[in-house]
C-alpha beads as a LAMMPS data file, in Angstrom:
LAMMPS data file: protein, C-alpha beads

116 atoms
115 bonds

1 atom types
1 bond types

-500.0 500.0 xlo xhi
-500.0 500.0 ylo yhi
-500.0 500.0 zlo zhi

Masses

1 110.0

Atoms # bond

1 1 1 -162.167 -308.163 132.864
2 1 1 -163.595 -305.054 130.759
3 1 1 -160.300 -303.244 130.597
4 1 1 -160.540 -300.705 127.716
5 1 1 -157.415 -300.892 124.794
6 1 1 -154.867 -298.365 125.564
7 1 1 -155.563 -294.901 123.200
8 1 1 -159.726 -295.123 122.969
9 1 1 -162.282 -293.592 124.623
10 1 1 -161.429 -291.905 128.313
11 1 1 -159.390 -288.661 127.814
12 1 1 -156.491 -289.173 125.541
13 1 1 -155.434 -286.653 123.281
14 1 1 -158.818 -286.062 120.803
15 1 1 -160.957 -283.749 122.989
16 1 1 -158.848 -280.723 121.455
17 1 1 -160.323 -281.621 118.123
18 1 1 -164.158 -282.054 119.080
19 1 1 -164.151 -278.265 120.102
20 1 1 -162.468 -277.056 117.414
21 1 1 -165.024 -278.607 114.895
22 1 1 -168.209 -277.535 116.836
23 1 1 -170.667 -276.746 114.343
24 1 1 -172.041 -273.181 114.370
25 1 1 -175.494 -272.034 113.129
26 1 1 -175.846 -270.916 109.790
27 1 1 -178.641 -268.828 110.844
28 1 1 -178.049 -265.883 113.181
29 1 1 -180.807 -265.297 115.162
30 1 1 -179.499 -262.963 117.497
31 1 1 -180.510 -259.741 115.753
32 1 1 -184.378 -261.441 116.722
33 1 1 -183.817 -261.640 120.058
34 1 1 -186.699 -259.692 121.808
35 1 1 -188.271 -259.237 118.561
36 1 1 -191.876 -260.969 117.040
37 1 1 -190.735 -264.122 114.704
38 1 1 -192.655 -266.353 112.620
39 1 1 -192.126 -269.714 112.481
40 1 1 -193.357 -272.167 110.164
41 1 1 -193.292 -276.272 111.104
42 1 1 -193.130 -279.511 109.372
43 1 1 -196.401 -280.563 109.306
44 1 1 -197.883 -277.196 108.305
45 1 1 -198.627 -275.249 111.900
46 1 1 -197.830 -271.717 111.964
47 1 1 -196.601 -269.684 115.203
48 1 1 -195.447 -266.301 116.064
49 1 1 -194.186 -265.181 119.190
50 1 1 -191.171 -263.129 120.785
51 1 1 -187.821 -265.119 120.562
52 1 1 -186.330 -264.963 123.715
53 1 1 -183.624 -267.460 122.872
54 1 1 -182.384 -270.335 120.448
55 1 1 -179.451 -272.727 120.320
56 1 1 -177.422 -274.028 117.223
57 1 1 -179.639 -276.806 116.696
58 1 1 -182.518 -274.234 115.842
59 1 1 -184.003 -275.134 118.884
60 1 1 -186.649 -271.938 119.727
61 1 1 -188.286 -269.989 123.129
62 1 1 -190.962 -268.025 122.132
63 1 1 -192.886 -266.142 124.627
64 1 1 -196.613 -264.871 124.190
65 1 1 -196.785 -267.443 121.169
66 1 1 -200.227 -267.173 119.139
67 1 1 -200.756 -270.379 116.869
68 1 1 -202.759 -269.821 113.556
69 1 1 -204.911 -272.927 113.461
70 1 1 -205.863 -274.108 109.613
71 1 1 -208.950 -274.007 108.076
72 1 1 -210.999 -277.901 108.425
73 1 1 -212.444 -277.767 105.008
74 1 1 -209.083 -276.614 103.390
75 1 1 -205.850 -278.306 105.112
76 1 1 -203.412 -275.234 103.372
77 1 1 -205.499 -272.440 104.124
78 1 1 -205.597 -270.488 107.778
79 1 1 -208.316 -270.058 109.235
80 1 1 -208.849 -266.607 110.837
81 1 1 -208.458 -268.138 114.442
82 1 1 -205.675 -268.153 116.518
83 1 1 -204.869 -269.885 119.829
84 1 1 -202.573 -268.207 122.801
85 1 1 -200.065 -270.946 124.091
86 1 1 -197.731 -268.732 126.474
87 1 1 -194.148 -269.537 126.484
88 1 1 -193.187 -272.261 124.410
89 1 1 -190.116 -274.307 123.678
90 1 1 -189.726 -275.090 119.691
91 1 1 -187.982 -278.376 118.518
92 1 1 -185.359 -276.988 115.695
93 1 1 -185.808 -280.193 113.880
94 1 1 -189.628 -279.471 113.237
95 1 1 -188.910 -275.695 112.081
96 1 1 -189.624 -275.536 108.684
97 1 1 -188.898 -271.331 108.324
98 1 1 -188.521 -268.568 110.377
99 1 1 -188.848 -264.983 109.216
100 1 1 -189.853 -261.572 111.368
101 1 1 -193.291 -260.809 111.941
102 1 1 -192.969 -256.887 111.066
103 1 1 -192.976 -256.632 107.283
104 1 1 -193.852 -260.009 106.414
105 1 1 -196.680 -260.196 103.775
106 1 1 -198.673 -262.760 102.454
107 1 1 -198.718 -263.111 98.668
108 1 1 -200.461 -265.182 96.464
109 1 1 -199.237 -268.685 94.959
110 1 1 -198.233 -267.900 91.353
111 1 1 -198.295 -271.646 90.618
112 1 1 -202.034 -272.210 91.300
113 1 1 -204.421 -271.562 88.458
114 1 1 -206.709 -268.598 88.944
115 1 1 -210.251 -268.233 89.051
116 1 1 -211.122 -265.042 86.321

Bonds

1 1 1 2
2 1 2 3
3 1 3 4
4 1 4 5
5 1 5 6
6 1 6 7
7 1 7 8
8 1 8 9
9 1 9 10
10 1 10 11
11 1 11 12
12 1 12 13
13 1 13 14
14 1 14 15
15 1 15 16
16 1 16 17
17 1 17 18
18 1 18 19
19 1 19 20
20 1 20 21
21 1 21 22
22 1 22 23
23 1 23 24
24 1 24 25
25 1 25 26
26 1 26 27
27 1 27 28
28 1 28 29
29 1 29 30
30 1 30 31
31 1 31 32
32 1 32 33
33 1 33 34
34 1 34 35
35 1 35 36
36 1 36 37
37 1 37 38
38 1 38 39
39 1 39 40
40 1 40 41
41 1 41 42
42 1 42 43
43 1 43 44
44 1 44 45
45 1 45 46
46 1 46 47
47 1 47 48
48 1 48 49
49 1 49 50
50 1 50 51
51 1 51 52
52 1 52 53
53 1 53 54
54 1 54 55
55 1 55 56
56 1 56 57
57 1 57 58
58 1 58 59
59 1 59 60
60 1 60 61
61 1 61 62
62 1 62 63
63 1 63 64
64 1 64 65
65 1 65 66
66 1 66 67
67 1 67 68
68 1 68 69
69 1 69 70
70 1 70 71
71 1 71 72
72 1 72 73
73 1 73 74
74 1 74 75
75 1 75 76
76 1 76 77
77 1 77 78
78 1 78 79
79 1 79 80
80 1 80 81
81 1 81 82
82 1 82 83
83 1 83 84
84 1 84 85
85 1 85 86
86 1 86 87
87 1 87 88
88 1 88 89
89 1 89 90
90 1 90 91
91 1 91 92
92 1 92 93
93 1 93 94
94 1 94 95
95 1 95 96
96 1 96 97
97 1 97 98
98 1 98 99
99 1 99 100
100 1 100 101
101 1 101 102
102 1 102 103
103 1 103 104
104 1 104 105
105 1 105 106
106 1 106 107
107 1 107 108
108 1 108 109
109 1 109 110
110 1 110 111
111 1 111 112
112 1 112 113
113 1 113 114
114 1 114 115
115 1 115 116
């Protein structure tokens, strides 16, 4: 009773087409691999750790990851703690950035008014 209409689904002739538009990465991580990264989440945490791999969806392993937890009082500001959390896989729909831990500076917010 649930036969399926001749030419969809099953097999026919549009697999060819599916691998042919696989969607790459725009990002290429690979010159990373084994290398400290920072990451950056929705949601505001902050990681670093040593990619060991990634897929085209972003998706991250990070080995001997260190979190830098936020300061209570002042939700956008980290706190000078940090948390080890080992090996850890990274959803790539929650990665906000990613940029290499060696030569990576913080610099001040030229849109915030200073105190003089």
């Amino acid at each position: 009773m649930s036969e399926k209409p001749k030419g969809s689904g099953g097999g026919g002739g549009g697999g060819d087409n599916k691998e042919k538009r696989r969607k790459e990465s725009i990002l290429d991580l690979s010159k990373y691999l084994e290398k400290t990264i920072r990451v950056k989440f929705a949601g505001g945490r902050e990681a670093a750790g040593v990619l060991k791999g990634y897929d085209p969806l972003l998706n991250l392993v990070l080995d001997n990851t260190v979190e830098y937890l936020r300061d209570p009082d002042e939700p956008f500001k980290l706190a000078e703690e940090t948390r080890s959390l080992g090996l850890v896989v990274c959803r790539g729909t929650s990665v906000v950035l990613i940029c290499p831990q060696d030569g990576m500076e913080s610099i001040q917010n030229p849109f915030i008014a200073q105190d003089n």
